[in-house]
C-alpha positions in Angstrom: 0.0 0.0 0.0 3.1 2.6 0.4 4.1 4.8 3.0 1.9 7.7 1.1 -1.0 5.5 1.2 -3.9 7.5 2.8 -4.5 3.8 4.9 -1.5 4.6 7.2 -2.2 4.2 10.7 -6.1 3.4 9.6 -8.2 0.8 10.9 -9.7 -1.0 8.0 -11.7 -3.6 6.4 -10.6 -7.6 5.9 -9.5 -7.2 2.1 -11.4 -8.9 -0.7 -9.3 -11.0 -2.7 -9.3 -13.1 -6.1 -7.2 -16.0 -6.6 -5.8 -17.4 -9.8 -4.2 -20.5 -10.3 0.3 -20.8 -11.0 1.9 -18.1 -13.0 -1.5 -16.4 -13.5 -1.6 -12.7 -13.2 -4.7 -10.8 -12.3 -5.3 -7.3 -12.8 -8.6 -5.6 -11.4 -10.4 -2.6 -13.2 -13.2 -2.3 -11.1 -14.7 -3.8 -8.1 -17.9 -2.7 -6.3 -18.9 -3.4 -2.8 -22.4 -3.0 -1.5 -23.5 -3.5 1.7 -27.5 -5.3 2.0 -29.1 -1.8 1.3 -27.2 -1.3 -1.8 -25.1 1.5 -0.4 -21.4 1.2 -2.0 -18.7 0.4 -0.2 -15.2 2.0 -1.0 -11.9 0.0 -0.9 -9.0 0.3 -3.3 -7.2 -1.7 -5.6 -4.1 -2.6 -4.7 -1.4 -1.3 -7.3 0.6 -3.5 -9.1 4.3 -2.7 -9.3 6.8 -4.3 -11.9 7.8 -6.8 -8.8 3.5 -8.4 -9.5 4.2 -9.8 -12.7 3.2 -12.9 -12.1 0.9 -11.6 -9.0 -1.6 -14.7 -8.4 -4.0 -12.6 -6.3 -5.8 -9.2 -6.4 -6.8 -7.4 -3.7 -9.7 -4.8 -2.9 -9.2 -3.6 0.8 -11.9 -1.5 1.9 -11.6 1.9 3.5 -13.3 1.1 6.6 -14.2 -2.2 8.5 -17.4 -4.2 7.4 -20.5 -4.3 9.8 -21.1 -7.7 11.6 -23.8 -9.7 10.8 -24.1 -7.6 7.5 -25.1 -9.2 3.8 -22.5 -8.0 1.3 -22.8 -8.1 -2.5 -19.0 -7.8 -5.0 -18.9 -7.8 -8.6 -15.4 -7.7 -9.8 -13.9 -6.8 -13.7 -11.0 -7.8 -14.5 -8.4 -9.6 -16.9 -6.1 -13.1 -16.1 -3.4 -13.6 -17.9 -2.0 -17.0 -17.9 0.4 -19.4 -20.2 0.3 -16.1 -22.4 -3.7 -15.8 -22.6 -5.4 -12.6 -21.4 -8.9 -13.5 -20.1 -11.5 -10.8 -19.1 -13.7 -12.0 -16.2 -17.2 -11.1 -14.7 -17.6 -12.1 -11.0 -20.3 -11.6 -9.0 -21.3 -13.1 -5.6 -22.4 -12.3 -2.1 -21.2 -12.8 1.6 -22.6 -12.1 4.8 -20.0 -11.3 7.3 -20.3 -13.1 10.8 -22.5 -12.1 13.9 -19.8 -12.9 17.0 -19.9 -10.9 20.4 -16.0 -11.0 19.9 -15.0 -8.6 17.2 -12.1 -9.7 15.0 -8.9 -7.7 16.2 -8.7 -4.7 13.8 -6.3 -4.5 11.2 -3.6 -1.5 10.8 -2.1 -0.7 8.0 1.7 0.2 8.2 4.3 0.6 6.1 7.1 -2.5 6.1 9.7 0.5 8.2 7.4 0.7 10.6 
């Protein structure tokens, strides 16, 4: 995420991520997370550096920690690229995050220095 991210020293979200299989490489264009009333839910796209090449996963972390007990819709555009194929895909599907009296421990972003 960088030093200059704007997620430094933020508590946020579990990330969404997409998995491809060996020596794929997935690159997101857009990814929308709604919450059960259909209000959008912001996260970024983690940037790919020259070091991702053959990145197996893309990641969407959002800007602020999902509710409990909350249905969430995702619908994800992108491209794979694998054994020298580029592949758009069109991924949709739904989660409903977990009703527990003992909140997950928060996440804080932080650069690797830190």
């Amino acid at each position: 995420m960088g030093t200059r991210s704007r997620y430094r020293g933020q508590v946020l979200g579990f990330p969404i991520t997409l998995s491809g299989g060996p020596n794929a490489h997935i690159e997101l264009n857009r990814v929308d997370l709604l919450d059960q009333r259909g209000k959008k839910v912001a996260c970024r796209i983690a940037p790919l550096t020259l070091a991702d090449a053959a990145r197996n996963t893309a990641i969407c972390t959002p800007y602020e920690p999902l509710r409990a007990a909350t249905r969430y819709s995702v619908h994800v555009l992108g491209e794979v690229s694998q054994l020298g194929k580029v592949m758009p895909f069109d991924l949709a599907w739904a989660f409903t995050t977990r009703d527990d009296e003992r909140p997950s421990p928060p996440v804080v972003a932080q650069s690797a220095s830190e």
